[in-house]
LUMTIMAR-117236 format. One line per field, with one value per atom (N, C-alpha, C): residue in one letter; atom name; x, y, z. Coordinates in steps of 0.05 Angstrom, whole numbers, plus 5000, padded with zeros to 4 digits. Layout:
N
pator <- c(a,...)
tortor <- c(CA,...)
u <- c(X,...)
v <- c(Y,...)
w <- c(Z,...)
END
This chain:
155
pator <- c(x,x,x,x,x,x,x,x,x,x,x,x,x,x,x,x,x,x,x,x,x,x,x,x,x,x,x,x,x,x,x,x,x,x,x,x,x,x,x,x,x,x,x,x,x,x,x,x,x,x,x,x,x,x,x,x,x,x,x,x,x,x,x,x,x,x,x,x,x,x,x,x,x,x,x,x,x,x,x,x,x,x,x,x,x,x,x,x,x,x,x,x,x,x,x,x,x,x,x,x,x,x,x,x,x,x,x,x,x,x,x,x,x,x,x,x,x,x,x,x,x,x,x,x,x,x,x,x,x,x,x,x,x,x,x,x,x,x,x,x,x,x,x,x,x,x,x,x,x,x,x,x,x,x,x,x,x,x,x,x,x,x,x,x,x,x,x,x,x,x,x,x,x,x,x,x,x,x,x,x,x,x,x,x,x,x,x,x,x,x,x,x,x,x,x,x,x,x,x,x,x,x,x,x,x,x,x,x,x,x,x,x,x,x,x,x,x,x,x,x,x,x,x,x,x,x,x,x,x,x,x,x,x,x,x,x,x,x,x,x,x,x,x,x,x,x,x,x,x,x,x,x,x,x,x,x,x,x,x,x,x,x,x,x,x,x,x,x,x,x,x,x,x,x,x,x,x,x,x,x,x,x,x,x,x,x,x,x,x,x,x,x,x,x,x,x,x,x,x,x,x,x,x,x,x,x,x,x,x,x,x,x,x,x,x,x,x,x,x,x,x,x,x,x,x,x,x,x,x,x,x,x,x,x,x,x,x,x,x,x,x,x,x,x,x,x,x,x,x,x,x,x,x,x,x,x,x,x,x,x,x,x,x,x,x,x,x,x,x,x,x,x,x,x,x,x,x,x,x,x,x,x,x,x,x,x,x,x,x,x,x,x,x,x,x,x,x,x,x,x,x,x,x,x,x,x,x,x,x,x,x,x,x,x,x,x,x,x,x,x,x,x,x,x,x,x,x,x,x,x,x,x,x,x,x,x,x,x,x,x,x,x,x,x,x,x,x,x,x,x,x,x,x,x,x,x,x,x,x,x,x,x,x,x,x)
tortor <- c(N,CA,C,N,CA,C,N,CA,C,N,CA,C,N,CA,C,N,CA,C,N,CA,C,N,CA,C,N,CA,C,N,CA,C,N,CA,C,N,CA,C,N,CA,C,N,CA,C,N,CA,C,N,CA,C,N,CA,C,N,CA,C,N,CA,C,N,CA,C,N,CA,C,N,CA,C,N,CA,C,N,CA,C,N,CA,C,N,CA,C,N,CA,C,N,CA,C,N,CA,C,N,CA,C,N,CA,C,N,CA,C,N,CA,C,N,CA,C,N,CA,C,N,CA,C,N,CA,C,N,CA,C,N,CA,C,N,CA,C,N,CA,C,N,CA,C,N,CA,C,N,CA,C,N,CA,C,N,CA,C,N,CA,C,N,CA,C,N,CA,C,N,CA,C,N,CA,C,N,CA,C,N,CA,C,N,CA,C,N,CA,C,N,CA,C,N,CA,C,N,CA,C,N,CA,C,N,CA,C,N,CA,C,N,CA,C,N,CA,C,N,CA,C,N,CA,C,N,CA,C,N,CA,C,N,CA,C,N,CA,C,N,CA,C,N,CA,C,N,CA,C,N,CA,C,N,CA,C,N,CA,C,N,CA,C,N,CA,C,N,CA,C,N,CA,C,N,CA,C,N,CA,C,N,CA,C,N,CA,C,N,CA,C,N,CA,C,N,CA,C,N,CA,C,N,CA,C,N,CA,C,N,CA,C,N,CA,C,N,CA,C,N,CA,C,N,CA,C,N,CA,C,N,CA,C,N,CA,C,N,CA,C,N,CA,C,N,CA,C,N,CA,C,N,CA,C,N,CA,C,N,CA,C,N,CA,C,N,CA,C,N,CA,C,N,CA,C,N,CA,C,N,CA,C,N,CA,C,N,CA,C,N,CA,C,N,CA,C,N,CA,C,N,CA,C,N,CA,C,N,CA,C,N,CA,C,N,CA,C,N,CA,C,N,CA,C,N,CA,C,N,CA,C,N,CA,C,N,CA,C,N,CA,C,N,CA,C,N,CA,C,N,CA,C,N,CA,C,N,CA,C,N,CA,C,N,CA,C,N,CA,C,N,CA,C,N,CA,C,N,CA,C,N,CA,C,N,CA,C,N,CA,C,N,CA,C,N,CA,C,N,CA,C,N,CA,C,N,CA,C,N,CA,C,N,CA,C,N,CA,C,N,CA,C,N,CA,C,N,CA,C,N,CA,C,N,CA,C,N,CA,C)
u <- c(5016,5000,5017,5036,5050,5079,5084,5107,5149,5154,5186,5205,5219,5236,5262,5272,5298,5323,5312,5338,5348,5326,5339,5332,5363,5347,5322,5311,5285,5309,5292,5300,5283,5288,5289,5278,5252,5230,5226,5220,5208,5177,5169,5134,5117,5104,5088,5067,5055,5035,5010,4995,4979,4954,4952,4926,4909,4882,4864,4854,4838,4839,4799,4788,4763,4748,4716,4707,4686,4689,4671,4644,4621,4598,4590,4573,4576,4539,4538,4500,4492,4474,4464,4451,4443,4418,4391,4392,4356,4359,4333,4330,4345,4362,4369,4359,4350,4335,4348,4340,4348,4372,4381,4408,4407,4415,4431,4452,4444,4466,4482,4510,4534,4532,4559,4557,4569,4564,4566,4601,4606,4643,4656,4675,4686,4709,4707,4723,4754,4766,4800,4809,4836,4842,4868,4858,4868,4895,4924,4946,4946,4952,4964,4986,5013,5030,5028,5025,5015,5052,5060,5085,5105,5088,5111,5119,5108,5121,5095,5075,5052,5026,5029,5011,4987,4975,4936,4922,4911,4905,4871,4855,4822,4815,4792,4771,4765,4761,4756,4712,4708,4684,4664,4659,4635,4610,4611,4602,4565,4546,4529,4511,4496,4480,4445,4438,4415,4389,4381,4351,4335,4328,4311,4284,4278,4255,4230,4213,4191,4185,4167,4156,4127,4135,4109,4085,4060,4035,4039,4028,4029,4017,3988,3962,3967,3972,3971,3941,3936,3914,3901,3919,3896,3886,3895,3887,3862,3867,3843,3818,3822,3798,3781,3798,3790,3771,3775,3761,3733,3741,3716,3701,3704,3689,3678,3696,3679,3652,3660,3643,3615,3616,3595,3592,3597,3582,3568,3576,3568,3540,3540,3514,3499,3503,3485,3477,3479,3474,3460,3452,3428,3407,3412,3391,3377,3395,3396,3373,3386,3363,3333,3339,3304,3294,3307,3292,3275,3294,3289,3270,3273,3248,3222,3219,3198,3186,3200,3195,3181,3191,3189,3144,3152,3129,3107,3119,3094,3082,3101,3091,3078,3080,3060,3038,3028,3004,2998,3006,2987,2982,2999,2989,2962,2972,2942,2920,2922,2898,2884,2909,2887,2878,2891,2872,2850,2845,2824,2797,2810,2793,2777,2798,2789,2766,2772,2752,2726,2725,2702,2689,2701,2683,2680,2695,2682,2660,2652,2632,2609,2612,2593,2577,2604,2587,2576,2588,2573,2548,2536,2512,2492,2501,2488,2482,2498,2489,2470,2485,2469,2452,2447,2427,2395,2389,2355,2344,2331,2313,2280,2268,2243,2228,2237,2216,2235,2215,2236,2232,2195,2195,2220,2230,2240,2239,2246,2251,2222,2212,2193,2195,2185,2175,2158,2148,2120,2124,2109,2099,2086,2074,2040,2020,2028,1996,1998,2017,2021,2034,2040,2065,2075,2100,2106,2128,2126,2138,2156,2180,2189,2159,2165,2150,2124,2110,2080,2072,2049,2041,2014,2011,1988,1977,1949,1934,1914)
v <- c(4976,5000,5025,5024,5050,5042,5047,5048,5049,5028,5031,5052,5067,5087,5068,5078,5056,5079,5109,5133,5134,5126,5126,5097,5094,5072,5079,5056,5062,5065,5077,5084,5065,5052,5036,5043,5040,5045,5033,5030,5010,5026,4994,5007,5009,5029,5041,5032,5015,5004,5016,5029,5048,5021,5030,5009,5025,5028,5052,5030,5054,5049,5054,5026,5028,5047,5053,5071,5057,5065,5051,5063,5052,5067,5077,5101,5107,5109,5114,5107,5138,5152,5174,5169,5191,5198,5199,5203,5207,5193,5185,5169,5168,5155,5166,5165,5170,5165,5133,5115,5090,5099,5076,5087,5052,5048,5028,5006,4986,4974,4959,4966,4954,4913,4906,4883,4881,4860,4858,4854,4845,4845,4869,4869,4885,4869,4876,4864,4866,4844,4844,4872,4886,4898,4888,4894,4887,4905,4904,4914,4911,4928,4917,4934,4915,4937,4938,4957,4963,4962,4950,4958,4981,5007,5023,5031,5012,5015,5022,5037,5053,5024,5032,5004,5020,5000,5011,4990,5011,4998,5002,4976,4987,4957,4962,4938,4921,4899,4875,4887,4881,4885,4861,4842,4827,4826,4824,4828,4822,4848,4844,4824,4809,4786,4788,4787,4792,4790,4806,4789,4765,4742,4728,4739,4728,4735,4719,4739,4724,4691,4679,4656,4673,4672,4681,4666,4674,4647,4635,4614,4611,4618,4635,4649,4674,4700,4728,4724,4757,4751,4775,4786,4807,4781,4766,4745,4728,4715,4713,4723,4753,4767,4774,4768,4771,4743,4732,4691,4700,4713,4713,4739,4753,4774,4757,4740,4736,4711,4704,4680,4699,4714,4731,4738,4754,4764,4739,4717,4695,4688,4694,4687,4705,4730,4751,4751,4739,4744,4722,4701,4680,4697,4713,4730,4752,4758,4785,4770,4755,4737,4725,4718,4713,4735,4756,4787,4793,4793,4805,4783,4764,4741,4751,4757,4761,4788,4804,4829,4831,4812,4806,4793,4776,4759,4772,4796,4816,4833,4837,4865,4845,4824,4803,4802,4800,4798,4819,4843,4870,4872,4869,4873,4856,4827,4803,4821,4832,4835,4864,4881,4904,4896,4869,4867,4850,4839,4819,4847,4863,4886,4903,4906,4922,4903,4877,4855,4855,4849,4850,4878,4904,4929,4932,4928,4930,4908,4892,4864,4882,4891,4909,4934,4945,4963,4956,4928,4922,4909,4902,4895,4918,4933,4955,4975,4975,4981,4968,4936,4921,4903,4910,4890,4895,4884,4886,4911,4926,4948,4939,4957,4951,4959,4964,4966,4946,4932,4920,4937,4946,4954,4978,4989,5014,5035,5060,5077,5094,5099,5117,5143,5166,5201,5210,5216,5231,5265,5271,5298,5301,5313,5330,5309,5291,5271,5254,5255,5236,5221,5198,5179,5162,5163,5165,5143,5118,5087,5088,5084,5085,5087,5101,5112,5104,5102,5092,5112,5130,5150,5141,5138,5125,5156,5161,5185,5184)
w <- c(5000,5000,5000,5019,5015,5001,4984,4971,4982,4990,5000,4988,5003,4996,4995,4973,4970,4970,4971,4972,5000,5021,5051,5065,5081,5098,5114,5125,5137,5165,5191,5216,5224,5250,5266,5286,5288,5316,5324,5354,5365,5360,5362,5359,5383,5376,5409,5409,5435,5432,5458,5449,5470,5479,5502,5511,5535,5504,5519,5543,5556,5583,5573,5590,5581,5605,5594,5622,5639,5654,5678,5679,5674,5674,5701,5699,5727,5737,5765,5765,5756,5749,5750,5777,5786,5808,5794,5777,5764,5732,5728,5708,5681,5673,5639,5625,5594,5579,5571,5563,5543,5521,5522,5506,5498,5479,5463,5486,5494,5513,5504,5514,5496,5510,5498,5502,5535,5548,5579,5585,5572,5570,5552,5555,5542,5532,5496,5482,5482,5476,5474,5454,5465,5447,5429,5402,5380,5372,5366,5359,5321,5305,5284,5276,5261,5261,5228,5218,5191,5176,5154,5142,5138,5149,5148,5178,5192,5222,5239,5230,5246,5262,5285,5305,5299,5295,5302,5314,5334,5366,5367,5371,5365,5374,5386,5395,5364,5368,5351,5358,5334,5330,5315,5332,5320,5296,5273,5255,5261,5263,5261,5245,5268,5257,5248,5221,5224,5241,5242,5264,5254,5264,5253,5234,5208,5205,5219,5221,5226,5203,5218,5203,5179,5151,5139,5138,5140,5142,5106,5107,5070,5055,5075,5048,5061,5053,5058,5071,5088,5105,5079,5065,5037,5027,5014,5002,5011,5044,5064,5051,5060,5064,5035,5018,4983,4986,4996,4988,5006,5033,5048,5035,5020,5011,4993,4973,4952,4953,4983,4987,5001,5015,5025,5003,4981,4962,4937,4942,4933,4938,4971,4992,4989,4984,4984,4949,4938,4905,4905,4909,4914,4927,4949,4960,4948,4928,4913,4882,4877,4848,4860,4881,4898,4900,4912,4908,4890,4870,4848,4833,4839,4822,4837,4863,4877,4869,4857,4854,4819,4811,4781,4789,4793,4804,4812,4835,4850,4824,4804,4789,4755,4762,4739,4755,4786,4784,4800,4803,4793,4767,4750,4722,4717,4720,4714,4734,4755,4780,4759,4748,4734,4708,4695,4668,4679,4705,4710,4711,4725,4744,4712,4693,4669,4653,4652,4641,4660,4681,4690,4697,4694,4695,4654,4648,4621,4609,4621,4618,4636,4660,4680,4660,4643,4629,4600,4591,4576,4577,4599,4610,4617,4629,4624,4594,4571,4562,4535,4529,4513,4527,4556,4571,4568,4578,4570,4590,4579,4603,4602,4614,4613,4591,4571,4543,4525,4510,4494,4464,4467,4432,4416,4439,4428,4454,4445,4458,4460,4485,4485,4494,4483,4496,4490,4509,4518,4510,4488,4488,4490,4508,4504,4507,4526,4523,4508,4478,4460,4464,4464,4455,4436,4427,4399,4416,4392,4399,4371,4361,4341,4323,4313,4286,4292,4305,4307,4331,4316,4330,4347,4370,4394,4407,4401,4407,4425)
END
């Protein structure tokens, strides 16, 4: 990574090796807010002496492990509720064609009940007017004392 100087010897260090000093948590007197809790040990510290002589000194860090996923169900619960809609609307559309047959049904026999009702008042007034009255010769009116019978004058 870094490139050897071949114009000067390299100098001769010993290498410095620092070892931070970890901190001691301390109690508060009143509540803290929640904070993130580290791990219960505290990790080894790690030395590396890099090639051009320079140590780097740092905690070893455990590679975050995913969280388990949940277990997924095998039918989505959108899916569920799509089957039970369509089965209620299944149940209610048998209900919905009986309706409507009944409604079909009611308005055939109002119709039959007003052609029954139009047949027998028009039979009512045809009795009345081609039925028999009390004269059969004809039509009679009285003027003056006379009465006149189709065309036959009675004095």
């Amino acid at each position: 990574m870094y490139p050897d100087h071949t114009d000067r010897t390299p100098a001769v260090r010993a290498p410095e090796v620092h070892h931070p000093t970890p901190l001691t948590p301390t109690v508060a007197p009143y509540a803290a807010p929640l904070v993130p809790v580290q791990p219960a040990g505290i990790p080894a510290v790690a030395s590396i002496v890099l090639p051009d002589g320079r140590v780097v000194t740092g905690y070893a860090i455990e590679p975050a492990k995913p969280e388990p996923v949940a277990a997924k169900p095998a039918v989505s619960r959108a899916a569920v509720n799509i089957a039970l809609g369509g089965i209620g609307f299944g149940a209610v559309c048998g209900g919905l064609v009986l309706l409507t047959t009944f409604i079909a049904a009611l308005a055939a026999l109002i119709h039959q009940l007003i052609i029954l009702a139009a047949v027998i008042f028009g039979g009512w007034v045809a009795v009345q007017v081609f039925g028999a009255s009390g004269h059969r010769d004809g039509t009679t009116v009285n003027i003056r004392k006379a009465v006149f019978k189709r065309n036959h004058f009675h004095g």
